[in-house]
VOGUNU-744699 format. One line per field, with one value per residue (C-alpha): residue number from 1; z, x, y. Coordinates in pm, 1 decimal. Layout:
BEGIN
k	[NUM:...];
pz	[Z:...];
px	[X:...];
py	[Y:...];
END
This chain:
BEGIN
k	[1:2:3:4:5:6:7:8:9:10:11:12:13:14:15:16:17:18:19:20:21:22:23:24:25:26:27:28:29:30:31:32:33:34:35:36:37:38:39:40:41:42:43:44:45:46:47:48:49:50:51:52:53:54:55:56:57:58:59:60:61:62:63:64:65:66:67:68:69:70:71:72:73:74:75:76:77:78:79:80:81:82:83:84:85:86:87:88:89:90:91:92:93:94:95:96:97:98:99:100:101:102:103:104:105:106:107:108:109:110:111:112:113:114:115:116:117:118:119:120:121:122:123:124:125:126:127:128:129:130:131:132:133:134:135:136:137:138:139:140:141:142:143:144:145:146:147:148:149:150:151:152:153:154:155:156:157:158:159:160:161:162:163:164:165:166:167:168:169:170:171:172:173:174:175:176:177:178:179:180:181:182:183:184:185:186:187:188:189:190:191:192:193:194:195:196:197:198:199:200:201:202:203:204:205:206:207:208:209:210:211:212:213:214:215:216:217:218:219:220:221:222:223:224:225:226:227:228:229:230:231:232:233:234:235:236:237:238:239:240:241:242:243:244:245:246:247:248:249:250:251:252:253:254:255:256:257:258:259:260:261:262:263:264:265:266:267:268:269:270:271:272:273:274:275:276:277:278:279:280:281:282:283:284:285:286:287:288:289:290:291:292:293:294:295:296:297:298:299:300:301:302:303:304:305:306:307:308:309:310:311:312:313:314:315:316:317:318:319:320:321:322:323:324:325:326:327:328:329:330:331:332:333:334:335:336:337:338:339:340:341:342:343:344:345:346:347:348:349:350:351:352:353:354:355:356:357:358:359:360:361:362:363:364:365:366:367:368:369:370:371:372:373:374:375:376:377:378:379:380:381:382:383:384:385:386:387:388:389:390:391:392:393:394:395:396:397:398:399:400:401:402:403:404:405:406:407:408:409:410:411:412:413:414:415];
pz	[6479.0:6314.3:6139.3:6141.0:5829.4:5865.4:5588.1:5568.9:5355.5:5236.8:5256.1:5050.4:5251.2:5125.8:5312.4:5282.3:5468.7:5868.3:5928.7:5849.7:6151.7:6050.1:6313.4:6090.2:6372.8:6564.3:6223.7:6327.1:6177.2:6317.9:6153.5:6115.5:6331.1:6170.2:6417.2:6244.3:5914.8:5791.9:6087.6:6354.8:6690.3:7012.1:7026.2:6698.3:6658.1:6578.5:6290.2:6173.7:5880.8:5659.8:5671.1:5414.5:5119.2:5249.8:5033.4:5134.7:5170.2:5389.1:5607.0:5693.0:5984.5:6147.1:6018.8:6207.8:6079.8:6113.7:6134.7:5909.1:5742.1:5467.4:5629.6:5696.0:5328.5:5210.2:5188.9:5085.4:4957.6:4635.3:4533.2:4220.7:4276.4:4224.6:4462.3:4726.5:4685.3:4756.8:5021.5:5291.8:5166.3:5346.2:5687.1:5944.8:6072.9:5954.8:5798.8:5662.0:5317.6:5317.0:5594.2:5664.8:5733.4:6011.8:6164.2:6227.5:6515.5:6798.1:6760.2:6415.4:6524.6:6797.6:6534.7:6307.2:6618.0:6756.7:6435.4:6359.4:6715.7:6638.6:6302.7:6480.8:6755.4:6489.9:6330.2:5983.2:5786.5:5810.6:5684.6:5358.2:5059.1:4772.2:4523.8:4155.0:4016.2:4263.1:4275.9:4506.0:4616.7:4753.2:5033.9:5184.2:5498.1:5533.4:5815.4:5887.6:6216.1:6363.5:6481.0:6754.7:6690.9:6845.0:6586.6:6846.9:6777.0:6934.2:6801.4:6495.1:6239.8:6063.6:5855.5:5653.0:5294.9:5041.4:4713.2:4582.8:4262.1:4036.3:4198.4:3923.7:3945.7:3982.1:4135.3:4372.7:4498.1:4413.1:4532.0:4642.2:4744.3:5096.0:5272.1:5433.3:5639.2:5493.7:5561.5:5576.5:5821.9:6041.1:6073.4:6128.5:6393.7:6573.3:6538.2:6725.3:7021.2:7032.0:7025.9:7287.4:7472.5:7453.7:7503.8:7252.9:7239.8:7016.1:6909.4:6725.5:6637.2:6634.3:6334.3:6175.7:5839.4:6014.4:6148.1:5843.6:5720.6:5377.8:5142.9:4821.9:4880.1:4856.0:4901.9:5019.3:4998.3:5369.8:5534.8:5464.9:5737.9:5895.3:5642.6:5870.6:6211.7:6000.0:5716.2:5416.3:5081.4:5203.5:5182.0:5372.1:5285.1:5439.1:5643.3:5729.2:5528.6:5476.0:5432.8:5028.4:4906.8:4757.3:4904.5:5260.1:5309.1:5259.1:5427.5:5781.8:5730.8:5635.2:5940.0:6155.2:6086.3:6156.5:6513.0:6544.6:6437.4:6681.8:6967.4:6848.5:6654.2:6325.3:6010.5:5859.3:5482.8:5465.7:5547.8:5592.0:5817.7:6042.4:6352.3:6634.7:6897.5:7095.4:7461.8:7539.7:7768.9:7460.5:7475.1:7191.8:7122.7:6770.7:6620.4:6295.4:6175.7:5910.9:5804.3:6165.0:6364.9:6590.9:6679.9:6978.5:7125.2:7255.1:7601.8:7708.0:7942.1:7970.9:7701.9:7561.6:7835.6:7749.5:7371.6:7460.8:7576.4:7332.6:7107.1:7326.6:7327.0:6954.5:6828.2:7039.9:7082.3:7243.2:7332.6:7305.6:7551.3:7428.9:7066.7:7014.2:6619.0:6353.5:5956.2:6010.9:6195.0:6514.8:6781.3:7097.1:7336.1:7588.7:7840.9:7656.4:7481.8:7143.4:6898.9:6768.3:6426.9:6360.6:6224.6:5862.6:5766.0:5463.2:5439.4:5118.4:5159.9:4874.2:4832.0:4449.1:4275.2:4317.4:4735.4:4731.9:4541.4:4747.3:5105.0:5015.6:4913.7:5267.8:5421.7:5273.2:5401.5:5751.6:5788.0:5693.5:5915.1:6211.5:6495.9:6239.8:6251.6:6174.2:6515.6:6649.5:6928.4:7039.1:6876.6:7017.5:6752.2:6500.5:6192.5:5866.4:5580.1:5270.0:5074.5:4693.8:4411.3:4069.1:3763.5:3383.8:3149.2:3383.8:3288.5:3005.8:2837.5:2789.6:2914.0:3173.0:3478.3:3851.9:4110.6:4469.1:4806.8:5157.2:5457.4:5817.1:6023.8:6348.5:6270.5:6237.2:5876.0:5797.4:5356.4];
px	[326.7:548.6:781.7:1149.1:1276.7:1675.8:1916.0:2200.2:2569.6:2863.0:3220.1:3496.6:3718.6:4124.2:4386.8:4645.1:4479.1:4560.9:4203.7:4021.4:4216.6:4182.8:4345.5:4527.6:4644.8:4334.5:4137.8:3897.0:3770.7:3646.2:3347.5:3253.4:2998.7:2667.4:2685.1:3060.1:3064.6:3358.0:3603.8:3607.5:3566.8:3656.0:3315.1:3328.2:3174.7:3476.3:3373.1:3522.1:3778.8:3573.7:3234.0:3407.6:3370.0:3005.0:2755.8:2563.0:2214.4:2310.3:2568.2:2359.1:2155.6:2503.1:2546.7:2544.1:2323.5:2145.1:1743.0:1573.0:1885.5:1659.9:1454.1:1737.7:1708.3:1360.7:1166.9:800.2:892.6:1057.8:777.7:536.7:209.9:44.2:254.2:165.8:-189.5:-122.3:106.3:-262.5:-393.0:-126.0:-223.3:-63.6:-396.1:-539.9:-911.3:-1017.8:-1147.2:-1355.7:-1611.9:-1432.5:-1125.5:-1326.7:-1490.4:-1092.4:-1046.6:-1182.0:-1203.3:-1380.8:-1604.0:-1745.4:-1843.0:-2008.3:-2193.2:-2276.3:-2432.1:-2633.3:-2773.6:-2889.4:-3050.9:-3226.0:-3342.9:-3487.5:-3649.7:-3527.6:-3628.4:-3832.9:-3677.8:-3923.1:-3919.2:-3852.4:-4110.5:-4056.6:-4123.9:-3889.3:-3507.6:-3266.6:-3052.5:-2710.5:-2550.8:-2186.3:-1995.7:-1845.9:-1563.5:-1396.7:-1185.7:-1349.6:-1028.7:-1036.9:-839.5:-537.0:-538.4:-600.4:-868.9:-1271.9:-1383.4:-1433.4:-1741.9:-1943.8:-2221.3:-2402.6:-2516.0:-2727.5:-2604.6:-2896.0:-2733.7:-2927.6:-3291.0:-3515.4:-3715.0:-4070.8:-4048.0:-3825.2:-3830.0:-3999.4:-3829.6:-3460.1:-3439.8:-3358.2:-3317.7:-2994.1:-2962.5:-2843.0:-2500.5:-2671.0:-2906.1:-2685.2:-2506.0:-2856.3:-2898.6:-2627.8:-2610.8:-2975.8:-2847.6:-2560.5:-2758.3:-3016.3:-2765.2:-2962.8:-2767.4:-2684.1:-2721.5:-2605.4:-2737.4:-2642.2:-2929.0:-2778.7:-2819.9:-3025.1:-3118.6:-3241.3:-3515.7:-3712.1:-4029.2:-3965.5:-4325.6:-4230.6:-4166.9:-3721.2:-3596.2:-3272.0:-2983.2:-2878.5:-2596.1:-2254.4:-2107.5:-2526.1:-2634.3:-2632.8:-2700.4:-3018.7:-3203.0:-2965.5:-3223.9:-3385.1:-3395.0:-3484.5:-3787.4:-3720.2:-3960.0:-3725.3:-3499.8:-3103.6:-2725.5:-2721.0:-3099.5:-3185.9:-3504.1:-3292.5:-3215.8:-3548.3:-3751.1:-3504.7:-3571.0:-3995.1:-3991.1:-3795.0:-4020.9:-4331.2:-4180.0:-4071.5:-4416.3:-4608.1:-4473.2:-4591.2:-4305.7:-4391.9:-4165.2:-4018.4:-4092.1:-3793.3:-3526.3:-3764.5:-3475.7:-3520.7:-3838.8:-3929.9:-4177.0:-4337.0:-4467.7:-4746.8:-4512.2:-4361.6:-4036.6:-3900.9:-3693.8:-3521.0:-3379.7:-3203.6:-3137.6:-2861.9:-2931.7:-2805.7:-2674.6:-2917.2:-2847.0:-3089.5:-3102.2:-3374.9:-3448.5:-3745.3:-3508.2:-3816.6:-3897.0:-3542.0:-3501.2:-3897.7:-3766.4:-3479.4:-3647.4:-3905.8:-3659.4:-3477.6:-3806.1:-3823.5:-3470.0:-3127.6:-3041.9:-2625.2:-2684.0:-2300.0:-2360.0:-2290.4:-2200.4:-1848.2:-1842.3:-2079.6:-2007.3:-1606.1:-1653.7:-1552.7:-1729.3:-1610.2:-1814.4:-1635.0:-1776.4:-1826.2:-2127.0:-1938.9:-1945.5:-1586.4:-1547.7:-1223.0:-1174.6:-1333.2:-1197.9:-1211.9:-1113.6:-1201.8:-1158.6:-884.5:-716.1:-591.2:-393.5:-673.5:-730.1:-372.3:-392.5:-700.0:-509.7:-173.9:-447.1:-566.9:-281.0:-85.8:-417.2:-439.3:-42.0:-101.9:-392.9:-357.5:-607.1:-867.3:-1165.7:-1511.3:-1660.8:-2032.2:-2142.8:-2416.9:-2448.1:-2710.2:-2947.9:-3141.5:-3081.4:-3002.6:-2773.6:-2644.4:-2372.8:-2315.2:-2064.6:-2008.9:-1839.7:-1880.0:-1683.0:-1388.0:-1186.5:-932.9:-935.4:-1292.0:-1461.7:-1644.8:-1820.6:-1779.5:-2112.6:-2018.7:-2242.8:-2209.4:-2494.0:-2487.9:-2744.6:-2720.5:-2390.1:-2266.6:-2185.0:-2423.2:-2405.5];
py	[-10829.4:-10541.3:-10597.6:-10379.4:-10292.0:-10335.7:-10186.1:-10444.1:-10293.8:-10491.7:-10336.9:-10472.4:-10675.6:-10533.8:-10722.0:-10485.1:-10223.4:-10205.7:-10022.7:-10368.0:-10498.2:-10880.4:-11079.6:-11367.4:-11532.3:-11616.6:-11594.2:-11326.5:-11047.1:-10721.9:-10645.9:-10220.0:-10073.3:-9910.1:-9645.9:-9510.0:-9747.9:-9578.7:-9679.8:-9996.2:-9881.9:-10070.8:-10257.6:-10441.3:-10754.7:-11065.0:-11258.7:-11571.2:-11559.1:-11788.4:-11579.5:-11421.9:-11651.8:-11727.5:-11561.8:-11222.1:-11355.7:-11639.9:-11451.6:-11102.6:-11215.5:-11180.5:-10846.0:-10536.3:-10327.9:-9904.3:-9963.6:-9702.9:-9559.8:-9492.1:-9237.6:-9025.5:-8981.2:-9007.4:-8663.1:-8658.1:-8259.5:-8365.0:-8624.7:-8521.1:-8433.7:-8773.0:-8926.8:-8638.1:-8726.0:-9099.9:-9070.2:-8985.7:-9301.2:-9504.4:-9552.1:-9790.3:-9889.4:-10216.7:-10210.2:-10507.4:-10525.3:-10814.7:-10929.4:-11229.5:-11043.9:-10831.7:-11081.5:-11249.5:-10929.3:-10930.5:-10495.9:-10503.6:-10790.8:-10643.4:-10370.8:-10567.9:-10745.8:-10392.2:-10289.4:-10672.1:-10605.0:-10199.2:-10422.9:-10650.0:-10439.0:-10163.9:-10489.8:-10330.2:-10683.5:-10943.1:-11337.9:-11393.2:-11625.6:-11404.9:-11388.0:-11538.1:-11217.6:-10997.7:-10946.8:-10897.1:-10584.8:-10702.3:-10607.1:-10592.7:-10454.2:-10078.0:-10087.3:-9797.0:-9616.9:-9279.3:-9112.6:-8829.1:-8488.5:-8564.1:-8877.1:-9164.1:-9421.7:-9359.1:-9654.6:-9918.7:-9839.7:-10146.0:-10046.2:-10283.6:-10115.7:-10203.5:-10193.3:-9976.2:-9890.3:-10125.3:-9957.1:-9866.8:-9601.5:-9625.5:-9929.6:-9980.6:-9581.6:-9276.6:-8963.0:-8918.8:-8565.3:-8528.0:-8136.8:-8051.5:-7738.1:-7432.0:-7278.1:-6960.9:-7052.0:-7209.2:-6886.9:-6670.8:-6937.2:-6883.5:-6514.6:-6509.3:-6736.2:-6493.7:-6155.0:-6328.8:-6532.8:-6835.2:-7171.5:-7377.9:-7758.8:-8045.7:-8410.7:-8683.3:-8964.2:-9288.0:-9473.9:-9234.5:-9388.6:-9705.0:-9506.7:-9433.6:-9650.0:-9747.0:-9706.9:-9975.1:-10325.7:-10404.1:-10726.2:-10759.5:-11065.0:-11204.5:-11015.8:-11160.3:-11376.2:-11419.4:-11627.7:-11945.6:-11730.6:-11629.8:-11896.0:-11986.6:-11929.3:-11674.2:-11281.3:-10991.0:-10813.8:-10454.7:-10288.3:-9971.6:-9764.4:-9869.0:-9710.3:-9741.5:-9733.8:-9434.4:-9307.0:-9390.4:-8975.1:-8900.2:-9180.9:-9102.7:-8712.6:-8761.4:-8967.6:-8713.7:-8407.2:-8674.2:-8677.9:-8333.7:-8180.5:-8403.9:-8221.5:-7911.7:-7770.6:-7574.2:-7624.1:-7316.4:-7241.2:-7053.4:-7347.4:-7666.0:-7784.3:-7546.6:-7601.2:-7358.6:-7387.4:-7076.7:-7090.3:-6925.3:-6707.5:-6564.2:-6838.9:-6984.8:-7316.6:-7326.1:-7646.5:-7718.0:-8046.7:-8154.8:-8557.8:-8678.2:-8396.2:-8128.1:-7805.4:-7670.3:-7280.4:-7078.1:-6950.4:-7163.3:-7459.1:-7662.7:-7736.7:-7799.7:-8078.5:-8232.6:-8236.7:-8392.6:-8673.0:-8673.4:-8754.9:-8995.4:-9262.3:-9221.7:-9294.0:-9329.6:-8999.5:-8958.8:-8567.0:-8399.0:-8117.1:-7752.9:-7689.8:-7747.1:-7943.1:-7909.7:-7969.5:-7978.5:-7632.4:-7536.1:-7321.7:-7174.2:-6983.3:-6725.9:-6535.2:-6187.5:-6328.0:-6424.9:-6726.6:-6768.9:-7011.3:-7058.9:-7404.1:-7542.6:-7893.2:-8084.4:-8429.5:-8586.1:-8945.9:-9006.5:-8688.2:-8586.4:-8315.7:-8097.2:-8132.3:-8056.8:-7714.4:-7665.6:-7725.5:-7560.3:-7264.1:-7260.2:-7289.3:-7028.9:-6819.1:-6934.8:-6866.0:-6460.6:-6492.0:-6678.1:-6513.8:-6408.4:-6607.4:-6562.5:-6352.0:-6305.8:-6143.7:-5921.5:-5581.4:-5455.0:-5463.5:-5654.0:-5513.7:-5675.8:-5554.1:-5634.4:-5518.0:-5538.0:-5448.7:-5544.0:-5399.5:-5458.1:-5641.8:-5629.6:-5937.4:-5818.5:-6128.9:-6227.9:-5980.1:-6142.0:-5983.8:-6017.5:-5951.9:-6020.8:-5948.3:-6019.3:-5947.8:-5936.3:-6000.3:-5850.9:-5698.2:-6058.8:-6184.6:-6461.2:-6510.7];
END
């Protein structure tokens, strides 16, 4: 239930005045209206004589009063920089801090059920007696709201994380390094489905870290708010990899390429995220992977729709249709054969002095340039250069040299 926030004032009461039009006789008093405070129109509300000697805080509820007077006031403009940054973090939408708290909603528990369920289905643990000489890796509940662009709510998030912090290596993981498509090679990508005109196709793998087989032995406390769903003084000996472990990046992404090579697809040494697959026609089919999201291109149809659901029987695959969002960028496709970018967003999660300086930065750009963007389209040719420059000692203070280079592959700047 919201609740208003009413601004209540007190005027003092002069008896000699004829503008506080106090009616001895009936022993009423007009009280002023918050729409014109300084004067009593017609419409005032009579108020008996002897509400005057009643205290403020028992006699306001009869007040009149102006609902948000204050924000006819308050401006965020003249607020120091700290403040700035803290004003994002105040949201008006409720997200529980504590599993018990999510689990009182009806929206946020049917979250955390949804995600228990996708748990249990991907059998990620087993219920074990831990061992004497073993320890535990605690766990707790992520909530959080996916908003669309116009700001409304998609939907309520639950993950459930493992607190792999106190891991040691050697023992409970080996390797952490996960690969991450390139910036660069997303943009050589999409410069070749441009110059080709080969469609371009997006994925998102559901759940993605859930999917990898973990190779040491973790143990893992009950989930909070299962414990008696599941078997109180016991633990979860995890057979797949989990939001918070370490190795869980590269477990999900080992796991991925297992998949992706058994249908034939050979990895690139170039960008390891980065597969293709030729026909013996002479097609192609291109993907690129970055942790959960796909990108797909290349003119063999056929084999785009068989991987498709070659991925769909190994993990749950929600394919997004053409490419529209991808790393806080957005595409758009017209008919001329041209790939238009002309949105990057960054929103760090709690925004400081520095995101500010960063954003008023942009801003200040994107006002001086609003229909510039960064535009590929076919050129006719496959060429690649590279530009360079650099001077020496050019900085007049220390001295210091600048190098800079750009190339364009395809006539379309890709680095």
């Amino acid at each position: 239930m919201s609740i208003e926030l009413r601004v209540y004032t007190r005027r003092k009461f002069n008896s000699n005045t004829e503008n506080n039009q106090v009616n001895l006789e009936h022993g009423q008093l007009l009280a002023p209206s918050s729409q014109n405070p300084g004067n009593f129109p017609m419409d005032s509300t009579p108020l008996p004589i002897f509400y005057l000697n009643i205290p403020i805080a028992i006699r306001k509820g009869v007040r009149n009063c102006t609902k948000y007077l204050i924000a006819k006031y308050l401006s965020y403009q003249r607020l120091s920089r700290k403040y700035r940054a803290f004003t994002p973090n105040i949201s008006h939408l409720f997200i529980p801090r504590t599993i018990q708290e999510a689990l009182g909603h009806s929206e946020w528990r049917s979250a955390v059920q949804e995600e228990m369920n996708a748990l249990l289905k991907n059998r990620t643990w087993e219920i074990v007696d831990l061992p004497k000489e073993k320890k535990t890796v605690e766990c707790k509940w992520v909530v959080t709201i996916k908003c669309m662009l116009n700001g409304s709510i998609e939907r309520y998030k639950a993950r459930l994380v493992a607190k792999g912090f106190p891991q040691t290596y050697g023992i409970d993981y080996q390797e952490t390094f996960a690969l991450v498509a390139k910036i660069n090679s997303i943009r050589i990508l999409l410069s070749l489905a441009v110059h080709f005109n080969w469609p371009l196709h997006q994925l998102d793998v559901k759940n993605a870290f859930l999917n990898g087989d973990l190779e040491e032995e973790v143990f893992m406390d009950l989930p909070p708010g299962f414990e008696e769903k599941l078997e109180k003084k016991k633990v979860c000996r995890l057979k797949k990899s989990l939001y918070g472990l370490k190795q869980s990046p590269r477990a999900w992404f080992k796991r991925f390429g297992k998949v992706i090579k058994l249908q034939g697809y050979i990895q690139s040494q170039v960008d390891h995220t980065r597969f293709y697959k030729r026909s013996r026609e002479g097609k192609i089919v291109v993907l690129i992977v970055h942790v959960d999201d796909i990108i797909l291109t290349g003119d063999d149809s056929l084999e785009l729709e068989r991987l498709k659901k070659a991925l769909t029987r190994e993990f749950e695959i929600k394919d997004l249709g053409p490419l529209r969002y991808f790393l806080g960028m957005e595409f758009a496709r017209s008919k001329k054969e041209t790939l238009i970018e002309p949105n990057l967003k960054l929103q760090p999660a709690s925004p400081v002095e520095g995101h500010f300086d960063a954003v008023y930065r942009i801003l200040r750009y994107l006002k001086g340039t609003p229909r510039k963007g960064l535009l590929y389209e076919n050129r006719g040719h496959l060429q690649v250069d590279v530009f360079t420059d650099v001077d020496w000692a050019g900085s007049v203070i220390d001295r210091r040299s600048t190098s800079g280079y750009c190339t364009f592959a395809q006539g379309n700047l890709v680095t």
